[in-house]
C-alpha positions as CSV (number, residue, x, y, z in Angstrom):
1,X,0.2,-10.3,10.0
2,X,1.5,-8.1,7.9
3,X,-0.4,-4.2,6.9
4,X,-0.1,-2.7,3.6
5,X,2.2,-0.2,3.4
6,X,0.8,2.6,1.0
7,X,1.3,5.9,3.0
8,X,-1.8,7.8,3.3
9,X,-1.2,10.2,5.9
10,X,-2.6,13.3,4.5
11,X,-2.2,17.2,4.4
12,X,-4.9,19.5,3.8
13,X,-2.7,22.4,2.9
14,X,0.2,22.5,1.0
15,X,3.4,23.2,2.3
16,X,5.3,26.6,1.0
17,X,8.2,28.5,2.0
18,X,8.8,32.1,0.5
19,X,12.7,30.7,0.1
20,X,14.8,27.9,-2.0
21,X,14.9,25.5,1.3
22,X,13.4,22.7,1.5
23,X,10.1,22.5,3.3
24,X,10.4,19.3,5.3
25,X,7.6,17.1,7.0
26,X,7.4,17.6,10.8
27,X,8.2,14.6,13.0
28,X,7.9,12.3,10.0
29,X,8.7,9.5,12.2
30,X,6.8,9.8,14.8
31,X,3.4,10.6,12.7
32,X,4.5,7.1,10.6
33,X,3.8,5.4,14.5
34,X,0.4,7.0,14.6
35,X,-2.7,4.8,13.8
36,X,-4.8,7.4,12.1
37,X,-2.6,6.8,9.7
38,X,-3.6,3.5,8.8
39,X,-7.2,3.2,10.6
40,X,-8.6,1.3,7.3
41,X,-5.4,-1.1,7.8
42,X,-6.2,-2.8,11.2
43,X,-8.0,-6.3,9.5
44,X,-5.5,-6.7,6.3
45,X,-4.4,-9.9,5.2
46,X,-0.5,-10.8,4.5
47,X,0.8,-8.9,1.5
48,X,3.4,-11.1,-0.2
49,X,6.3,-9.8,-2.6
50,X,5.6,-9.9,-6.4
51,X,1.8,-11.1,-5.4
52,X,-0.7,-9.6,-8.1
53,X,-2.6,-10.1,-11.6
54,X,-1.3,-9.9,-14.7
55,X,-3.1,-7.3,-16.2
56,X,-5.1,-7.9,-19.3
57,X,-6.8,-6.3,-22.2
58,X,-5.7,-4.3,-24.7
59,X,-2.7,-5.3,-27.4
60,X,-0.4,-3.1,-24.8
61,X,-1.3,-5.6,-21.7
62,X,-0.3,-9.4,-20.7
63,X,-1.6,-12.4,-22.3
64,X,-2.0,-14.2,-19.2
65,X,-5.0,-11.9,-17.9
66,X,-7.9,-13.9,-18.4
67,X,-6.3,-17.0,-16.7
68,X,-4.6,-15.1,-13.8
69,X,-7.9,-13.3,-13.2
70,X,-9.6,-16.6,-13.0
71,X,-7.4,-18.4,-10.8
72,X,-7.9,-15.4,-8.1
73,X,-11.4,-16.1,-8.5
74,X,-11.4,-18.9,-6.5
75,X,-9.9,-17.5,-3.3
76,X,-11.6,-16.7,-0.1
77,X,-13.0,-12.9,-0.5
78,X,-10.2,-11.0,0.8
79,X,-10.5,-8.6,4.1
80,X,-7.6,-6.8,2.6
81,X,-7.1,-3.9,3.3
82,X,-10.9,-3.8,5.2
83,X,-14.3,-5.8,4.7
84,X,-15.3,-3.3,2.2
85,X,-12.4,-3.6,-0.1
86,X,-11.8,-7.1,-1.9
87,X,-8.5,-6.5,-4.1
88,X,-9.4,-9.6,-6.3
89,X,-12.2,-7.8,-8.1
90,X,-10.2,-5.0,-9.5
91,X,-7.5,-4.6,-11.4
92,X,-6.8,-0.6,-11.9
93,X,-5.0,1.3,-14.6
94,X,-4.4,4.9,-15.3
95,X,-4.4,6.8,-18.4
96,X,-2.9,10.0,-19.9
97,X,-4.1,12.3,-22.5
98,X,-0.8,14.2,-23.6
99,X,-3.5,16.0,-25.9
100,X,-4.8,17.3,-23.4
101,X,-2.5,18.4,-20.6
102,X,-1.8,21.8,-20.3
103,X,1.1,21.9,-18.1
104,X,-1.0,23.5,-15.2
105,X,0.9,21.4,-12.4
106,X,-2.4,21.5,-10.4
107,X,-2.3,17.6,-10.5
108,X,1.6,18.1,-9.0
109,X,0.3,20.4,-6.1
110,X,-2.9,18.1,-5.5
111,X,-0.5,15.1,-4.9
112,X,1.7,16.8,-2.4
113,X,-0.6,18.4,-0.1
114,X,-2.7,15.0,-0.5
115,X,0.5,12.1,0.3
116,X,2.4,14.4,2.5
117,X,4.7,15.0,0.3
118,X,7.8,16.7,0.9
119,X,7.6,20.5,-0.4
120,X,10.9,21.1,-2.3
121,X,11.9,20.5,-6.1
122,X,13.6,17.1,-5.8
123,X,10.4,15.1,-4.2
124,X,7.6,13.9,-6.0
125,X,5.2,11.4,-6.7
126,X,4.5,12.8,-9.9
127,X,5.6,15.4,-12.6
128,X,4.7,16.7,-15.2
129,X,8.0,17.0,-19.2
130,X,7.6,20.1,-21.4
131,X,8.6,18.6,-24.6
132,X,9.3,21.7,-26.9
133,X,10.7,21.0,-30.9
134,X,12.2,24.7,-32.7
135,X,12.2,25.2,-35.7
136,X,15.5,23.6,-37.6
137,X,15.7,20.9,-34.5
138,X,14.7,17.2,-35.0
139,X,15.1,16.3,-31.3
140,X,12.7,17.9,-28.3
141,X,14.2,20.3,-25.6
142,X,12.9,18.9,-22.6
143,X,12.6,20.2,-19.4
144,X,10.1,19.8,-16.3
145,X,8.8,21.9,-13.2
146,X,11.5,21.0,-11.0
147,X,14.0,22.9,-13.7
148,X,16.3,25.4,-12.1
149,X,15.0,28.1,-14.4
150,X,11.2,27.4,-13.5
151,X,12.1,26.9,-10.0
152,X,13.6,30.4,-10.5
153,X,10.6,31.6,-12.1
154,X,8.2,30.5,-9.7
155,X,10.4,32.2,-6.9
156,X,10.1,29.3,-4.4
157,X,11.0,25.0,-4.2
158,X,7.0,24.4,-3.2
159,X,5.1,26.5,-5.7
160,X,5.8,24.8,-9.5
161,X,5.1,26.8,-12.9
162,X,6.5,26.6,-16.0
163,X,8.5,29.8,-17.0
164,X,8.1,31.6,-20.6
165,X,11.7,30.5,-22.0
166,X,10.5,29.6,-25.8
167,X,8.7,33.2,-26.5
168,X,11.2,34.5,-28.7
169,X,11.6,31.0,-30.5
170,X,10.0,29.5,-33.4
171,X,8.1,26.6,-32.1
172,X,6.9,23.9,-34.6
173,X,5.4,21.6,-31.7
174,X,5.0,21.5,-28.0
175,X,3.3,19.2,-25.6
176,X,3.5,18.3,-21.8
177,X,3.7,14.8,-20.8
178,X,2.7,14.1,-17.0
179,X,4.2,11.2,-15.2
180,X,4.5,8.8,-12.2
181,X,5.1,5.3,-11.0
182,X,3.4,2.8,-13.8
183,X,2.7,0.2,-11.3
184,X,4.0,-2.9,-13.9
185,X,2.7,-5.9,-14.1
186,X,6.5,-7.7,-13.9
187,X,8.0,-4.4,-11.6
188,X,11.9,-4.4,-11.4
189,X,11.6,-2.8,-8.3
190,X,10.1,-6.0,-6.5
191,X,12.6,-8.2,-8.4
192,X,15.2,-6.4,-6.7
193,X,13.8,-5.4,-3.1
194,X,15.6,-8.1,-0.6
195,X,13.2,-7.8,2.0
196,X,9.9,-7.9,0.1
197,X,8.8,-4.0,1.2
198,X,7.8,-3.4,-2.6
199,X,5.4,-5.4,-3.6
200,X,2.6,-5.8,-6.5
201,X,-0.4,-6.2,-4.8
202,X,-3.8,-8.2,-6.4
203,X,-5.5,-5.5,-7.7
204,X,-2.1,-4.5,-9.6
205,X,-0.8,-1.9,-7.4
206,X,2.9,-1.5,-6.5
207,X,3.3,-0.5,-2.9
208,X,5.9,0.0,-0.4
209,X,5.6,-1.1,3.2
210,X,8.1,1.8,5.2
211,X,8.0,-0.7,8.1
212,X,9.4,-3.1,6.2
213,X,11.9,-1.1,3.7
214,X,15.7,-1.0,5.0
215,X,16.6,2.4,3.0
216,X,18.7,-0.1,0.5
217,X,17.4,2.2,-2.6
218,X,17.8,-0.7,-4.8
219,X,14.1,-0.1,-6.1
220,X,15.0,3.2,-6.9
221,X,17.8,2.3,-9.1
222,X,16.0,-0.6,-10.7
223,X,13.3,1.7,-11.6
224,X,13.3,2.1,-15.6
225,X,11.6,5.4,-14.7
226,X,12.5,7.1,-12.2
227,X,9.3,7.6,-10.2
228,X,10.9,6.5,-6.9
229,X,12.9,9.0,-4.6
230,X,14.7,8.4,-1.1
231,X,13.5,10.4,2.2
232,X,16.6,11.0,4.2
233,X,14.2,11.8,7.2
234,X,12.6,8.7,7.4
235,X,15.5,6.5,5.8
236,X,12.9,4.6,3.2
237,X,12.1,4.8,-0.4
238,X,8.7,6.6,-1.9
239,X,6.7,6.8,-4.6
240,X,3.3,6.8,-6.4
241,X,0.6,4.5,-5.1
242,X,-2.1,5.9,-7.1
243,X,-3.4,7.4,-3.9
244,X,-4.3,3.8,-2.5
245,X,-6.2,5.4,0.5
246,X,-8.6,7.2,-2.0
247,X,-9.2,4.3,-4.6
248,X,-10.2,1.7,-2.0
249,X,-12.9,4.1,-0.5
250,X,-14.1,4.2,-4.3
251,X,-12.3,7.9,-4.6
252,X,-10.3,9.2,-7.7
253,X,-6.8,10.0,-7.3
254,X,-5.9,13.3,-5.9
255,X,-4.7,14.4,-9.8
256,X,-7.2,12.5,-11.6
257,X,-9.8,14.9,-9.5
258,X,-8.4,18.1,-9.5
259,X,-7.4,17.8,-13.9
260,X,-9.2,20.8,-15.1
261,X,-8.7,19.2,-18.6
262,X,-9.3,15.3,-17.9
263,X,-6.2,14.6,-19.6
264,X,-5.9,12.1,-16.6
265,X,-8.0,9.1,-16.4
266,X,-7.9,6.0,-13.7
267,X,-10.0,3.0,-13.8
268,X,-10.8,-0.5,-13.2
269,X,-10.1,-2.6,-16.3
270,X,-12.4,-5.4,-15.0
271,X,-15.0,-2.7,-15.4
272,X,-15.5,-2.5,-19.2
273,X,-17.3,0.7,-18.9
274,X,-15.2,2.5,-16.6
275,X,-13.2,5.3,-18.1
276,X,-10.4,3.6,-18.4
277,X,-11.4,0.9,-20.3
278,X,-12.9,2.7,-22.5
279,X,-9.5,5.1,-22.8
280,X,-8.1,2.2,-23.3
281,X,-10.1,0.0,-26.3
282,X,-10.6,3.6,-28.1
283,X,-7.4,5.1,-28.5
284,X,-4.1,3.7,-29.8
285,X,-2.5,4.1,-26.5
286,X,1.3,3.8,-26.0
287,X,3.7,2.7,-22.6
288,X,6.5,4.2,-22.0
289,X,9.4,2.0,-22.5
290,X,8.0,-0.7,-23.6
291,X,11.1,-2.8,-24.0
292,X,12.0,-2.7,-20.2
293,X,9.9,-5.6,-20.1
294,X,8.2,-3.9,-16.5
295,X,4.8,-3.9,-18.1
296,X,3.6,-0.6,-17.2
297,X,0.1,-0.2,-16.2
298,X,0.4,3.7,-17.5
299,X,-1.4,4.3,-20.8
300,X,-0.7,7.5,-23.0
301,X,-2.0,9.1,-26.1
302,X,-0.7,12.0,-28.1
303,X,3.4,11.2,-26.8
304,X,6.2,10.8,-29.5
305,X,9.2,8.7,-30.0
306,X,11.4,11.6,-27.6
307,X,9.2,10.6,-24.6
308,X,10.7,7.7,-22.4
């Protein structure tokens, strides 16, 4: 039978390094063998390609919900990923204040050290736009942490900041915009995976299985945006998985948890008075892309037309 795939192994410190190298993992292969690293895993069921609930609710999400939701109903409670953990009964979302980010990068740090991630400028689960407009300009200047003049102004590839570039400039608006993997209800990166390692799993989570992934990268191109990146030292494709291990143990998200602002929210949408779905019937929420046809389960408030 096959385990899910999602990645958990963990780091309690982040990585850094005083220099521009990259920080690497150590023995990334051989920790991917180790069964710590997926204790909770040993009773799942068979994860199937494309397998999942439309989401539902909101003018932003699929019609279908209600029906799909229902037909899942009917199936044997699922062991997956343990006895304590029945993917039928939720069907999570995540939210995004733009209002309210401050460009911290706390939530950026949080998800490395948390996922392992690798500790230079060109990996990450998520990151966070500066969307700056000057006065005389119609279109937004747009740059994000892993920028060569904020790498340069942080003085290292594992610590992220923003540098001070716009003092001298007449700003008429400014907003950060964090992002990740939307984890879509009709995901181009399962439509094009040919050995079913990406998958949509029932309680709408895209996941990767590394045992199963062949280093194609077709998910990463396929990906309307760009929340999927390649590690060389383990040949198979990354991303966000919401932190799966937390959210099944009835956890937050590393960067939903460590927001000083709450511009980040995460939910269960079959929970009508989880935070979520309350960010979500409130506000006149946005997606990004909307005419990718994906389906993103990523909600924003406060964005413009020059976010995509």
């Amino acid at each position: 039978m096959r385990a899910c795939p999602f990645s958990p192994t963990k780091s309690n410190q982040k990585s850094k390094s005083s220099d521009a190298s990259p920080v690497r993992r150590n023995d990334v292969k051989n920790d991917k063998k180790k069964a710590g690293r997926r204790d909770f895993l040993s009773s799942t069921g068979k994860a199937l390609a494309g397998l999942g609930v439309i989401a539902g609710g909101g003018n932003l999400l699929g019609q279908g919900a209600k029906e799909d939701t229902a037909s899942m109903a009917g199936k044997a409670a699922a062991s997956f990923p343990t006895t304590e953990y029945d993917w039928t009964r939720h069907r999570w979302a995540y939210g995004i204040d733009a209002t309210r980010c401050i460009g911290c990068l706390r939530c950026v740090e949080a998800c490395k050290a948390e996922n392992d991630v690798i500790g230079d400028a060109q990996h990450f689960r998520t990151w966070v736009e500066r969307y700056v407009y000057l006065e005389g300009e119609d279109k937004a200047r747009v740059d994000s942490h892993a920028d060569a003049q904020n790498i340069a102004a942080s003085g290292s590839q594992a610590e992220y900041r923003f540098d001070n570039r716009y003092k001298d400039e007449k700003v008429t608006k400014a907003f950060f915009v964090p992002k990740m993997c939307n984890h879509c209800t009709h995901p181009a990166c399962v439509q094009v995976c040919p050995v079913g390692a990406t998958f949509r799993a029932e309680d709408g989570t895209v996941l990767i299985d590394h045992d199963y992934c062949i280093g194609c990268r077709y998910c990463v191109q396929a990906c309307p945006y760009g929340a999927r990146f390649f590690i060389e030292e383990e040949g198979v494709s990354d991303k966000c998985t919401w932190c799966y291990h937390r959210i099944t143990k009835r956890l937050q998200p590393a960067c939903v948890e460590v927001c000083p602002t709450t511009a980040r929210i995460f939910g269960d949408l079959n929970d009508e008075s989880s935070s979520i779905s309350k960010f979500v019937r409130d506000n006149p929420v946005q997606v990004l892309k909307p005419e990718s046809g994906n389906g993103p389960m990523c909600f924003y408030v406060g964005i413009d037309k020059d976010v995509s």
